[in-house]
mmCIF entry with sequence, helices, sheets and N, C-alpha, C, O atoms, coordinates in Angstrom:
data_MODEL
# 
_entry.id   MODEL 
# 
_entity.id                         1 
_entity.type                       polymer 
_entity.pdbx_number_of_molecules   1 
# 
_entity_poly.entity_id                      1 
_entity_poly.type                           'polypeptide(L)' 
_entity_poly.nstd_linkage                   no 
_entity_poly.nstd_monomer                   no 
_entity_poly.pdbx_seq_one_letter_code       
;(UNK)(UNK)(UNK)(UNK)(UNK)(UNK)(UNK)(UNK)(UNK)(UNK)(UNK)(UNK)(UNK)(UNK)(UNK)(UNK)
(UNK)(UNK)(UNK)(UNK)(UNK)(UNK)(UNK)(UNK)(UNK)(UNK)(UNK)(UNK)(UNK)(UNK)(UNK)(UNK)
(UNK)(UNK)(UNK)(UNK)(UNK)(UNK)(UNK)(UNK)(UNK)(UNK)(UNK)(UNK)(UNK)(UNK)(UNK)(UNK)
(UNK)(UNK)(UNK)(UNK)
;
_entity_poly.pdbx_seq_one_letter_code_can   XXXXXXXXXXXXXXXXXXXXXXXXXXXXXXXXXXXXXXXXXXXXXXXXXXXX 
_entity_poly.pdbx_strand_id                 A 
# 
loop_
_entity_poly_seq.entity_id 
_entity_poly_seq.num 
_entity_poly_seq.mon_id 
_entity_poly_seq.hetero 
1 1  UNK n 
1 2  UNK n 
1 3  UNK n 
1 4  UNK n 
1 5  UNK n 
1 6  UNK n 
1 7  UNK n 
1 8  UNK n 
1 9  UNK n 
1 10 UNK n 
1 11 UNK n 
1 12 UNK n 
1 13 UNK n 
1 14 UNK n 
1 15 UNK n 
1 16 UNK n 
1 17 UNK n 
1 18 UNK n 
1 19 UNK n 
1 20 UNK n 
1 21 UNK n 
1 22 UNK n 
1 23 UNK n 
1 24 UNK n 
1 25 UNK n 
1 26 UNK n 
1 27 UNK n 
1 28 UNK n 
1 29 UNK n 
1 30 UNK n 
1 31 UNK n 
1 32 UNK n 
1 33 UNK n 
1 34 UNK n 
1 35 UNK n 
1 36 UNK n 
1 37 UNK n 
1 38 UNK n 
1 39 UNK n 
1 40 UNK n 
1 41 UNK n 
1 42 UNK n 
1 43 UNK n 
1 44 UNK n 
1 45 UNK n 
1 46 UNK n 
1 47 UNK n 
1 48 UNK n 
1 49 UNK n 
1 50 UNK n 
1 51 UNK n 
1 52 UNK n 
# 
_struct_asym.id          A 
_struct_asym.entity_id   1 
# 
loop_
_struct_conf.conf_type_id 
_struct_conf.id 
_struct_conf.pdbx_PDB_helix_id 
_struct_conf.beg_label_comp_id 
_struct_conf.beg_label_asym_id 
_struct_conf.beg_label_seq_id 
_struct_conf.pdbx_beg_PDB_ins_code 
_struct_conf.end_label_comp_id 
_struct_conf.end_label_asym_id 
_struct_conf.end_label_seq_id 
_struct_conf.pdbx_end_PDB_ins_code 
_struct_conf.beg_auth_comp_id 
_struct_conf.beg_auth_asym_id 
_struct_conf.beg_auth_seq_id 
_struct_conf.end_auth_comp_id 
_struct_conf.end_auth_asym_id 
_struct_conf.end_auth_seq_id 
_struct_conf.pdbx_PDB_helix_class 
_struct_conf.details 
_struct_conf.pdbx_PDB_helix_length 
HELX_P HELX_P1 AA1 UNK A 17 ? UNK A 22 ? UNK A 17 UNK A 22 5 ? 6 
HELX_P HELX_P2 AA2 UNK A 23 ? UNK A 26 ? UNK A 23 UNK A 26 1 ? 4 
HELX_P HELX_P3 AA3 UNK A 28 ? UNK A 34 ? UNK A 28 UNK A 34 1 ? 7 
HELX_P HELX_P4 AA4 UNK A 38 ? UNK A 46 ? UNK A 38 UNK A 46 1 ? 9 
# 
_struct_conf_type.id          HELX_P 
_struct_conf_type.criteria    ? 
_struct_conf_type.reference   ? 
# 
loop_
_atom_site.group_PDB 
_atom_site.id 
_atom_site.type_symbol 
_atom_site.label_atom_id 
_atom_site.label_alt_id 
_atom_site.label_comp_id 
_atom_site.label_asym_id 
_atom_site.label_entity_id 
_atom_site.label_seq_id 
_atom_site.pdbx_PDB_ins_code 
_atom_site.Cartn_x 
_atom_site.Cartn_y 
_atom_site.Cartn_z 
_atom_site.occupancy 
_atom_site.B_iso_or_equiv 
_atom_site.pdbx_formal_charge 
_atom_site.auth_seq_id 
_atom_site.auth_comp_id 
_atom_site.auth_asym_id 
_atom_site.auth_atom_id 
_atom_site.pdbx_PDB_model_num 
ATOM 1   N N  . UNK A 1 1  ? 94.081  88.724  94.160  1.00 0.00 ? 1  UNK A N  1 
ATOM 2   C CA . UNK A 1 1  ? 93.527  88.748  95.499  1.00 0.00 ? 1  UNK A CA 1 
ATOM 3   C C  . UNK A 1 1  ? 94.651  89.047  96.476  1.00 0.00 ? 1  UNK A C  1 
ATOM 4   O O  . UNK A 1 1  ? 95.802  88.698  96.213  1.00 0.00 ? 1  UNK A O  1 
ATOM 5   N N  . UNK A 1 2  ? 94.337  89.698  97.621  1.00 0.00 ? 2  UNK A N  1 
ATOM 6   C CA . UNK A 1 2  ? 95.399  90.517  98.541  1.00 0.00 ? 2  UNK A CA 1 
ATOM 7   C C  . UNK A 1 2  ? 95.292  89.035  99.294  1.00 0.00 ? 2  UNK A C  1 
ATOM 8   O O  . UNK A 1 2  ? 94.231  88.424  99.424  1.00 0.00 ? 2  UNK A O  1 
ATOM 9   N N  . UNK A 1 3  ? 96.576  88.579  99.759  1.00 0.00 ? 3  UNK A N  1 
ATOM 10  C CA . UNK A 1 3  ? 96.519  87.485  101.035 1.00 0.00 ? 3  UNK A CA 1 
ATOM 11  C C  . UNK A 1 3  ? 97.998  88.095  101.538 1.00 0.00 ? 3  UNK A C  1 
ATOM 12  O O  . UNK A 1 3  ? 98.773  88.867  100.972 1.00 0.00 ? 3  UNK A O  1 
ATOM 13  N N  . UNK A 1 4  ? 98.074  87.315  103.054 1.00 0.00 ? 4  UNK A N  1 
ATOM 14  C CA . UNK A 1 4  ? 99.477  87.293  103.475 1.00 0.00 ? 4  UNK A CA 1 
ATOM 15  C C  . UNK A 1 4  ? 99.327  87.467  104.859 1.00 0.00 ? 4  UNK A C  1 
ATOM 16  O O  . UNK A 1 4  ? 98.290  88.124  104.946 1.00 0.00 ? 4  UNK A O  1 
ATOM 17  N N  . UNK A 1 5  ? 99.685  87.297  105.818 1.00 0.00 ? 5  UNK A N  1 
ATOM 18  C CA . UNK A 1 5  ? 100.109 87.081  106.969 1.00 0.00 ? 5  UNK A CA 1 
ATOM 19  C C  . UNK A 1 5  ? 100.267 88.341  107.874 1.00 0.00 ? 5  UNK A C  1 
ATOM 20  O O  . UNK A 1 5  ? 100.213 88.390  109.102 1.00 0.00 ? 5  UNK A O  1 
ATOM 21  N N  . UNK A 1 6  ? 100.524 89.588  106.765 1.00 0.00 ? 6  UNK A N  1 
ATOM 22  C CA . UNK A 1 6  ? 100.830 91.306  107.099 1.00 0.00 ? 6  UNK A CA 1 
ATOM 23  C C  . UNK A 1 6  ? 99.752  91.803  107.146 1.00 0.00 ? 6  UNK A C  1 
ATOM 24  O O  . UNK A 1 6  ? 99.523  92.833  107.781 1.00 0.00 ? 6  UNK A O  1 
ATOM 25  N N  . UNK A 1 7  ? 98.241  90.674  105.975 1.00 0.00 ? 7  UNK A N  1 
ATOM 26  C CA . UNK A 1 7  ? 96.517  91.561  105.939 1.00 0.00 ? 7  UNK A CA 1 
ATOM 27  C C  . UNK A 1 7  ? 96.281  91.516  107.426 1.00 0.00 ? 7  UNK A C  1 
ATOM 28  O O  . UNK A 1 7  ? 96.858  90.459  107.680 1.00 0.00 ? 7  UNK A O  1 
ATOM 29  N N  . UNK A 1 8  ? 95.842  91.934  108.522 1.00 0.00 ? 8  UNK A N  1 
ATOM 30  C CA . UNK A 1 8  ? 95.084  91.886  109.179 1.00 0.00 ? 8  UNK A CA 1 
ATOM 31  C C  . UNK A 1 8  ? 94.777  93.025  110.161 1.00 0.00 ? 8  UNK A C  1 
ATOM 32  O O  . UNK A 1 8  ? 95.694  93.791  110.460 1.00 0.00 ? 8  UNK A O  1 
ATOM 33  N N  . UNK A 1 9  ? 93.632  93.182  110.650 1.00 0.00 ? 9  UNK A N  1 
ATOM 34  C CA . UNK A 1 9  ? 93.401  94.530  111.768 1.00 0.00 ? 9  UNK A CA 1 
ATOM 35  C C  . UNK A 1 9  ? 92.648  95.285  111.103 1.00 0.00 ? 9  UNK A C  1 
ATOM 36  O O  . UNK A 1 9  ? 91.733  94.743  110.484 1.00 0.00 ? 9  UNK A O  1 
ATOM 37  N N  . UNK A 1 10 ? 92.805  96.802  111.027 1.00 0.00 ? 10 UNK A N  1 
ATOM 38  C CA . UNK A 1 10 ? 92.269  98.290  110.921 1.00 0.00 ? 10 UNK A CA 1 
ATOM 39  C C  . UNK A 1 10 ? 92.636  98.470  109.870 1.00 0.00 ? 10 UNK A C  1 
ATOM 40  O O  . UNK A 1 10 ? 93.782  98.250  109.479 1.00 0.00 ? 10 UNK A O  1 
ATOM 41  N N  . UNK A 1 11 ? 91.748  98.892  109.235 1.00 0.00 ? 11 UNK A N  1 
ATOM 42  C CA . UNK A 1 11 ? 92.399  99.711  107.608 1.00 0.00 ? 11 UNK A CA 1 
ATOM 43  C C  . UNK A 1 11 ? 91.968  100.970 108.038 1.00 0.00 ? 11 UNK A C  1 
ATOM 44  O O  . UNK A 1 11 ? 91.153  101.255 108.915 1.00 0.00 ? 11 UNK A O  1 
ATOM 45  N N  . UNK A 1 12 ? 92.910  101.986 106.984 1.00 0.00 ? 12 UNK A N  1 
ATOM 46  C CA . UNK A 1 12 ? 92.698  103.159 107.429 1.00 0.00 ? 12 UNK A CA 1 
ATOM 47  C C  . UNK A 1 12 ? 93.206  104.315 106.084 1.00 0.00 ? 12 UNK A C  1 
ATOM 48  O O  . UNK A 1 12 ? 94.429  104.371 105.961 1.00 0.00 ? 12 UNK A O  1 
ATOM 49  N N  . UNK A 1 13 ? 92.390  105.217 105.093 1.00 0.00 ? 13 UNK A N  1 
ATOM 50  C CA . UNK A 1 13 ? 92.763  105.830 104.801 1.00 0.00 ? 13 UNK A CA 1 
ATOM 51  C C  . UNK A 1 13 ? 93.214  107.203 105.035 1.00 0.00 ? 13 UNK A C  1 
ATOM 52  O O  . UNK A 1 13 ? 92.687  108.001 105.809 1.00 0.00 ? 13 UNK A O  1 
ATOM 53  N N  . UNK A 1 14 ? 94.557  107.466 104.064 1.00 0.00 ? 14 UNK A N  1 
ATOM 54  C CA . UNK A 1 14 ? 95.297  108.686 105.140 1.00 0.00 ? 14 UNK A CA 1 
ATOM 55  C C  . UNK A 1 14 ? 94.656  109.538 103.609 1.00 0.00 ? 14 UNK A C  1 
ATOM 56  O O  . UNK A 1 14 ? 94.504  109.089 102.472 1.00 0.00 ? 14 UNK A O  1 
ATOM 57  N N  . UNK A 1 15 ? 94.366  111.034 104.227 1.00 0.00 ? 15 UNK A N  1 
ATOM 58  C CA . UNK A 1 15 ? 93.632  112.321 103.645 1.00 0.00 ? 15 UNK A CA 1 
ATOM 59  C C  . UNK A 1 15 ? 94.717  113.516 104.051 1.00 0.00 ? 15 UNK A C  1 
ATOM 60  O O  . UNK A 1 15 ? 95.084  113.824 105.185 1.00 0.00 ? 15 UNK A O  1 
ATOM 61  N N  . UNK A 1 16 ? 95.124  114.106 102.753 1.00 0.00 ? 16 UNK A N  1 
ATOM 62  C CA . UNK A 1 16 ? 96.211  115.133 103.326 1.00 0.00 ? 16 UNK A CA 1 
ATOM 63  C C  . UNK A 1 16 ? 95.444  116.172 103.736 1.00 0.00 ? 16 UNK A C  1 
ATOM 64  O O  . UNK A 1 16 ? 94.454  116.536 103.101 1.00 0.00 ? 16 UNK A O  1 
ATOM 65  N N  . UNK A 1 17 ? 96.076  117.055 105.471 1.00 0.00 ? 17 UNK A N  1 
ATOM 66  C CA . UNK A 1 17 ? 95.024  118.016 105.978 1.00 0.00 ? 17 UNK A CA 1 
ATOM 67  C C  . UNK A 1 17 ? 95.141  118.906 104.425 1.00 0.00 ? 17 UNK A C  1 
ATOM 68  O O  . UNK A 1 17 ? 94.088  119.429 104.061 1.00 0.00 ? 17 UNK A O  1 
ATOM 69  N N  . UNK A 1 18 ? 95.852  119.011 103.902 1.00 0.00 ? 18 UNK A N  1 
ATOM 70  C CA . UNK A 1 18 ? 96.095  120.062 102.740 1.00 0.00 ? 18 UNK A CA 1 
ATOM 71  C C  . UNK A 1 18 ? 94.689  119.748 101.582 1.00 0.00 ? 18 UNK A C  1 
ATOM 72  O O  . UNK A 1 18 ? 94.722  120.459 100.578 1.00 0.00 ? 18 UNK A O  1 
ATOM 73  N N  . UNK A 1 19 ? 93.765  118.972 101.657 1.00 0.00 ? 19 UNK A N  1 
ATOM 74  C CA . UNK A 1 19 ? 93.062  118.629 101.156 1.00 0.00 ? 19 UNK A CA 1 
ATOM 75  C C  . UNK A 1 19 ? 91.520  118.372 101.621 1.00 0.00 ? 19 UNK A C  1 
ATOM 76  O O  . UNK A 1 19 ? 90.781  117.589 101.025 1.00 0.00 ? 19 UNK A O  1 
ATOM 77  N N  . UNK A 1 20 ? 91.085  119.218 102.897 1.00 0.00 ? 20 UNK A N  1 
ATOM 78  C CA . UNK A 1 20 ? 90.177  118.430 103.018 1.00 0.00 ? 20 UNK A CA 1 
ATOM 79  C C  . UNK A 1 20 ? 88.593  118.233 102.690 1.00 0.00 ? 20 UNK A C  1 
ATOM 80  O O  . UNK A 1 20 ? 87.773  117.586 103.342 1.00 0.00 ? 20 UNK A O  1 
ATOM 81  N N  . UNK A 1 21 ? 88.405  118.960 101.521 1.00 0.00 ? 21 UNK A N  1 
ATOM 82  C CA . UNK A 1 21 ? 87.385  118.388 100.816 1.00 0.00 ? 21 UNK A CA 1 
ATOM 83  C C  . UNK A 1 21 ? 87.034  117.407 100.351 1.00 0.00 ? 21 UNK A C  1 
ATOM 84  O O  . UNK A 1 21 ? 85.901  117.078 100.000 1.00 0.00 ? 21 UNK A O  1 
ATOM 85  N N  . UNK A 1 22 ? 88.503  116.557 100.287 1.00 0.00 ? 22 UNK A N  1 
ATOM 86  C CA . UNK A 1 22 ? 88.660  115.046 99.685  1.00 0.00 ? 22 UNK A CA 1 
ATOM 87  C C  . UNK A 1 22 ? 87.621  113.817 100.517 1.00 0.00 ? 22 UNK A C  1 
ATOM 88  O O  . UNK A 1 22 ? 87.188  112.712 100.191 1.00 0.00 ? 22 UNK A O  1 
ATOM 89  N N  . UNK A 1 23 ? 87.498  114.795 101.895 1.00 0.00 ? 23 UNK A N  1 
ATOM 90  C CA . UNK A 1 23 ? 86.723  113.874 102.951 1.00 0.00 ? 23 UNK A CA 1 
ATOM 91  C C  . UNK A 1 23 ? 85.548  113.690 102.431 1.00 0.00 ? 23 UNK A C  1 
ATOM 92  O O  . UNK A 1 23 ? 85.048  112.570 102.535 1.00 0.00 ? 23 UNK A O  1 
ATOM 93  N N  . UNK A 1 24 ? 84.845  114.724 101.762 1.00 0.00 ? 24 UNK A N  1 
ATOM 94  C CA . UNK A 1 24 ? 83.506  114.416 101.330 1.00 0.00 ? 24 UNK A CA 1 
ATOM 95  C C  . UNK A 1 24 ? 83.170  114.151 100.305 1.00 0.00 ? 24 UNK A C  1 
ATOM 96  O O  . UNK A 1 24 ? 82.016  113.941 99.931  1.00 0.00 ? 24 UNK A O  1 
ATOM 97  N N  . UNK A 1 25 ? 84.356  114.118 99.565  1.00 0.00 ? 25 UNK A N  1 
ATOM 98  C CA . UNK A 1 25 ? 83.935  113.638 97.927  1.00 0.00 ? 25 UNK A CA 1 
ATOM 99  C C  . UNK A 1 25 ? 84.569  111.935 97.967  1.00 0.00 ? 25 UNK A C  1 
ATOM 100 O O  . UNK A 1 25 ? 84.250  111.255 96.992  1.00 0.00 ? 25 UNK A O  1 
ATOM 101 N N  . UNK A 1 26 ? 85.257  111.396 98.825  1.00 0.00 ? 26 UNK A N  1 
ATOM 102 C CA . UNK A 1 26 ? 85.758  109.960 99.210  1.00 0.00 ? 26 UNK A CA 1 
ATOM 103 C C  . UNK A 1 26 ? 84.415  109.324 99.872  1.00 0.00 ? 26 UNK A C  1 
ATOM 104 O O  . UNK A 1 26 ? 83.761  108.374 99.442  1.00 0.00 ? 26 UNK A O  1 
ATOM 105 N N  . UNK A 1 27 ? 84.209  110.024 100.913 1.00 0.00 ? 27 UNK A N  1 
ATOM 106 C CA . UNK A 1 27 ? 82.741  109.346 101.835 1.00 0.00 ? 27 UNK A CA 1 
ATOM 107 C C  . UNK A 1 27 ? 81.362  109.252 100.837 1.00 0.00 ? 27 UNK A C  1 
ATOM 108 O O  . UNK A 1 27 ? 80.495  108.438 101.153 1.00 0.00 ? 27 UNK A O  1 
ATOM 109 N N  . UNK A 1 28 ? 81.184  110.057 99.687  1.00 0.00 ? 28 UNK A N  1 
ATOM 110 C CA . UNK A 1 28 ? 80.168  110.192 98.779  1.00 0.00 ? 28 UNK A CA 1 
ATOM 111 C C  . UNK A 1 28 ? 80.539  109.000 97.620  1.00 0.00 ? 28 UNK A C  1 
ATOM 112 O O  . UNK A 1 28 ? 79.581  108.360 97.185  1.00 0.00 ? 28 UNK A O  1 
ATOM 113 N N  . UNK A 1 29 ? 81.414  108.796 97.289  1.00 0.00 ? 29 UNK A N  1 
ATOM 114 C CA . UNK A 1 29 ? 81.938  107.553 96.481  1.00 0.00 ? 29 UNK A CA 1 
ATOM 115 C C  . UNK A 1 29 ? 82.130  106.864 96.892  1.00 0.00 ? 29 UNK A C  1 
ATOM 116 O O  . UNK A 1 29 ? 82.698  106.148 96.067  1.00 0.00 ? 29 UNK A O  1 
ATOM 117 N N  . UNK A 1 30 ? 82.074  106.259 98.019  1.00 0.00 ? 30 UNK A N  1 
ATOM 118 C CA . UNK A 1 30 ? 81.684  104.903 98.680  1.00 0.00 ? 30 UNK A CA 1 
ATOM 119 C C  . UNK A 1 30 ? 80.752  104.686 98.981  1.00 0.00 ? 30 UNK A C  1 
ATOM 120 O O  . UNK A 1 30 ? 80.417  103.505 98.900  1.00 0.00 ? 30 UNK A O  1 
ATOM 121 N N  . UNK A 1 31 ? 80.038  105.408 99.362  1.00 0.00 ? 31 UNK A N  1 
ATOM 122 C CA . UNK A 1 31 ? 78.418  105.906 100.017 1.00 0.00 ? 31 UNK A CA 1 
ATOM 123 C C  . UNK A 1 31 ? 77.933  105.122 98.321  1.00 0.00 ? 31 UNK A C  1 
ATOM 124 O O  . UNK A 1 31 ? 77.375  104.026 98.350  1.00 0.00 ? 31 UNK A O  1 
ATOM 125 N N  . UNK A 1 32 ? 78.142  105.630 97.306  1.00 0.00 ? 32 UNK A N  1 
ATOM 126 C CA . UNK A 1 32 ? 77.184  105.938 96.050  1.00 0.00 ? 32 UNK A CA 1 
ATOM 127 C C  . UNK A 1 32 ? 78.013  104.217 95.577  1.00 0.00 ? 32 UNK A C  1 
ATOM 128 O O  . UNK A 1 32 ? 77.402  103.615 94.694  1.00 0.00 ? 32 UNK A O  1 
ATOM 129 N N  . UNK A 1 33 ? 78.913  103.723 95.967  1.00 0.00 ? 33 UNK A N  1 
ATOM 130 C CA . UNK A 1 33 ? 79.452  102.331 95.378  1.00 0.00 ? 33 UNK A CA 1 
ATOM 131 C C  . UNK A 1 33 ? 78.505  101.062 96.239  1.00 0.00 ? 33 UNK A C  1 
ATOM 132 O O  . UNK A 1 33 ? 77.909  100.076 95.805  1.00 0.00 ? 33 UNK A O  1 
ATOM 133 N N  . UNK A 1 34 ? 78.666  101.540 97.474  1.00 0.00 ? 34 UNK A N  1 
ATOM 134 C CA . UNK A 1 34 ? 77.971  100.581 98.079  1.00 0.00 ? 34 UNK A CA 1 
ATOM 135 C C  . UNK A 1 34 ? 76.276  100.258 98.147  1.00 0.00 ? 34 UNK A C  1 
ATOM 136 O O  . UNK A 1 34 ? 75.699  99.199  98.391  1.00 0.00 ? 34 UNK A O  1 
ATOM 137 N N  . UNK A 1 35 ? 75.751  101.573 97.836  1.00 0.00 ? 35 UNK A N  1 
ATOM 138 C CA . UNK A 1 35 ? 74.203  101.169 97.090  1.00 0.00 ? 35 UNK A CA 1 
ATOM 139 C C  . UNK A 1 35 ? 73.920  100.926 95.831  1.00 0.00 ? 35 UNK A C  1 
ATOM 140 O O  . UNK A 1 35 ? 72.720  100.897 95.559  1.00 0.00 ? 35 UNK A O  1 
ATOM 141 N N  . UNK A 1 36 ? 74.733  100.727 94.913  1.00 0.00 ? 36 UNK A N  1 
ATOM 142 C CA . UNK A 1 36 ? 74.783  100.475 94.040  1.00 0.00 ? 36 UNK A CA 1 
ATOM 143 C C  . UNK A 1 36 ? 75.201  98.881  93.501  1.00 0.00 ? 36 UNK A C  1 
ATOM 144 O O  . UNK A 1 36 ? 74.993  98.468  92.360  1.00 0.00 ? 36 UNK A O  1 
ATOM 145 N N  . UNK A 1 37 ? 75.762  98.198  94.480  1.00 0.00 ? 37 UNK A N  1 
ATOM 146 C CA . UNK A 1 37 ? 76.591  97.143  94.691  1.00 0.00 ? 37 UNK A CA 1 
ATOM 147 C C  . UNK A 1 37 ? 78.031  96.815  94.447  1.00 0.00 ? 37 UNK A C  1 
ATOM 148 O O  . UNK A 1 37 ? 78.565  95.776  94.833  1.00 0.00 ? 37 UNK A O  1 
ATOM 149 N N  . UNK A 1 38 ? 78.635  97.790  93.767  1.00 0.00 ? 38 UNK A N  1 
ATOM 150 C CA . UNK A 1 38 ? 79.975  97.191  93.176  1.00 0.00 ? 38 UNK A CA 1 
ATOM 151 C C  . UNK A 1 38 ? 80.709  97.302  94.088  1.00 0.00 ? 38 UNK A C  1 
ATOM 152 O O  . UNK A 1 38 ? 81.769  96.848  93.659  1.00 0.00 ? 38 UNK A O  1 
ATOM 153 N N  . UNK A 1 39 ? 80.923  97.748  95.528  1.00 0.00 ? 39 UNK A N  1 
ATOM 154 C CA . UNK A 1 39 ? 81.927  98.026  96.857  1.00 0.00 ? 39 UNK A CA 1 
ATOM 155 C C  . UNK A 1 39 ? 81.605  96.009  96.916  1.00 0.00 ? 39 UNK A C  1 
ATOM 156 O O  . UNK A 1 39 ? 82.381  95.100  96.622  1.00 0.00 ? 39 UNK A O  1 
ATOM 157 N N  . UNK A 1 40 ? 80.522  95.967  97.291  1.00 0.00 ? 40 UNK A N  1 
ATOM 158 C CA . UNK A 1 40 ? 80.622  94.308  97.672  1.00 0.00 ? 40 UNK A CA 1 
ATOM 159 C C  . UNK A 1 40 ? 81.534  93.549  96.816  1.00 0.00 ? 40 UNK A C  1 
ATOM 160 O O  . UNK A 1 40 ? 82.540  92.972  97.228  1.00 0.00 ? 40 UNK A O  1 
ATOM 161 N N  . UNK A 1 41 ? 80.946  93.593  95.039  1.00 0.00 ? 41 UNK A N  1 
ATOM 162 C CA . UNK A 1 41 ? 81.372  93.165  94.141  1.00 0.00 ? 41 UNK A CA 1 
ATOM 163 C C  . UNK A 1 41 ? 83.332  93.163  94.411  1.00 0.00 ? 41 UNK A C  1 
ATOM 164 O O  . UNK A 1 41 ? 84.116  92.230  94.585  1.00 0.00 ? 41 UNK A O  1 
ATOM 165 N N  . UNK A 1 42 ? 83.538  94.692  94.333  1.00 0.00 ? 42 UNK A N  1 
ATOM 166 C CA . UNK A 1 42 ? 85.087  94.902  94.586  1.00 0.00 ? 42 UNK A CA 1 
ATOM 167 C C  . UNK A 1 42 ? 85.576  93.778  95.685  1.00 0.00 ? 42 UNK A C  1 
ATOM 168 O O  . UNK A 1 42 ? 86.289  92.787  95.526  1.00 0.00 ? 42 UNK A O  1 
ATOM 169 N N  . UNK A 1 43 ? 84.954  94.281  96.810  1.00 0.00 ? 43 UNK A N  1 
ATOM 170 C CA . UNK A 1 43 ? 85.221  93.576  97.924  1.00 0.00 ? 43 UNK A CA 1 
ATOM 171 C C  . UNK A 1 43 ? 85.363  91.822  97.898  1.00 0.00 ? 43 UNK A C  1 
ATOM 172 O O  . UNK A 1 43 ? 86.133  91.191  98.622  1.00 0.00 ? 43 UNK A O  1 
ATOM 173 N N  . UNK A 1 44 ? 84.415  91.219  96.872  1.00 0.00 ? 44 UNK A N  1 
ATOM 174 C CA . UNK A 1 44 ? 84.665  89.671  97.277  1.00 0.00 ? 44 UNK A CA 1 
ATOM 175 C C  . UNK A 1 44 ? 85.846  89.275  96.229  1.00 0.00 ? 44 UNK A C  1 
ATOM 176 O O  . UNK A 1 44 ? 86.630  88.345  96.415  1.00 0.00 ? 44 UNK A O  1 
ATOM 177 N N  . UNK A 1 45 ? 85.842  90.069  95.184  1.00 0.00 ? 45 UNK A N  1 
ATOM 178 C CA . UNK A 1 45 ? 86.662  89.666  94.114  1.00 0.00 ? 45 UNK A CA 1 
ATOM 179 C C  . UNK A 1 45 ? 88.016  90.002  94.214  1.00 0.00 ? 45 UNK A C  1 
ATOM 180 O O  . UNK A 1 45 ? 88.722  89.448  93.371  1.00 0.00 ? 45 UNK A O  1 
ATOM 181 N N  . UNK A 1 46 ? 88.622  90.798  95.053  1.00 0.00 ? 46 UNK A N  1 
ATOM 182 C CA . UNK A 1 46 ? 90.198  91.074  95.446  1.00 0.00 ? 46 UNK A CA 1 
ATOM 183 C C  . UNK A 1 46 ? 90.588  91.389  96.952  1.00 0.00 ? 46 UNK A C  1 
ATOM 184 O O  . UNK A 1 46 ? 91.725  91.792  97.196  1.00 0.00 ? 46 UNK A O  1 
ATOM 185 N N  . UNK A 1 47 ? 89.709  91.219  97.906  1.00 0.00 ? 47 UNK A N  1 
ATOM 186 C CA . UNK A 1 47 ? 89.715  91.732  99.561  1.00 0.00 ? 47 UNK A CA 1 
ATOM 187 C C  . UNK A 1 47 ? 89.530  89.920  99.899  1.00 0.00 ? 47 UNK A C  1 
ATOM 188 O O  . UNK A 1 47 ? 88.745  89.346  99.145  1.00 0.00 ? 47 UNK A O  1 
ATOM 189 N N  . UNK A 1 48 ? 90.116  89.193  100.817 1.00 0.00 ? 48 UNK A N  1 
ATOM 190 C CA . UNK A 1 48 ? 89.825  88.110  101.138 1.00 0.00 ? 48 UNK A CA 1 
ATOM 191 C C  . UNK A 1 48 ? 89.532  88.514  102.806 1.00 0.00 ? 48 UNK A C  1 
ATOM 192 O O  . UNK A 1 48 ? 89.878  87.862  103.791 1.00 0.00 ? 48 UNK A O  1 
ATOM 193 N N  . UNK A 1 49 ? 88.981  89.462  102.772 1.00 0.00 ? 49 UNK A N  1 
ATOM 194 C CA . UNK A 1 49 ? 88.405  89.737  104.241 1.00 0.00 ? 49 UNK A CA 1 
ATOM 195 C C  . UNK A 1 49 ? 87.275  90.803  103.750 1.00 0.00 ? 49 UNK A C  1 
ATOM 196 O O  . UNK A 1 49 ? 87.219  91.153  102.571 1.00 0.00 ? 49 UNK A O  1 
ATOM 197 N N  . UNK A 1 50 ? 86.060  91.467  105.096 1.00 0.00 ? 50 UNK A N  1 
ATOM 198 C CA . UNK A 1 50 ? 85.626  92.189  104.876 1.00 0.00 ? 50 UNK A CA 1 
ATOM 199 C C  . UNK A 1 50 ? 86.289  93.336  104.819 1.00 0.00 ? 50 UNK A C  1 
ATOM 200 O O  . UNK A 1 50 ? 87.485  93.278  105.106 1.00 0.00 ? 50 UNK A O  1 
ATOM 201 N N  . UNK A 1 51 ? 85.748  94.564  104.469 1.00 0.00 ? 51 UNK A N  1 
ATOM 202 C CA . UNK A 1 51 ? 86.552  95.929  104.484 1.00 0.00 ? 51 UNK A CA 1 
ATOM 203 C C  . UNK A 1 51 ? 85.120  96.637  105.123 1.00 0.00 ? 51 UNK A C  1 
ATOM 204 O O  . UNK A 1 51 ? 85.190  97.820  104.788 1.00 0.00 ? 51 UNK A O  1 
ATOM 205 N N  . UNK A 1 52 ? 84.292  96.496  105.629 1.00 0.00 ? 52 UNK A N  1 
ATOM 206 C CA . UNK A 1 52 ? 83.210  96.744  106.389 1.00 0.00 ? 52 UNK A CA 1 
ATOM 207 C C  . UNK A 1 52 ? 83.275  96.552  107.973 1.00 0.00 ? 52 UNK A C  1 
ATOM 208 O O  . UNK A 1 52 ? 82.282  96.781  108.663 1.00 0.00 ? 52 UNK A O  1 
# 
């Protein structure tokens, strides 16, 4: 589990401009994790905050 005093605020993933198809194949695999349930699952079992 992530803890520490440094977790807190904005998360933010970085996408190289050299890449940016990555935008829609990243947004579609979270999209397809989170109706599915395992983003939650991920989320309670190693995130001690939301990521939502």
């Amino acid at each position: 589990m992530l803890s520490g005093p440094l977790i807190t605020g904005t998360l933010h993933m970085v996408i190289s401009p050299k890449q940016p198809e990555l935008v829609d194949r990243i947004n579609a695999a979270i999209d397809q994790i989170k109706r599915d349930g395992r983003f939650d699952r991920i989320n309670t079992q190693f995130v001690p905050f939301s990521l939502l």
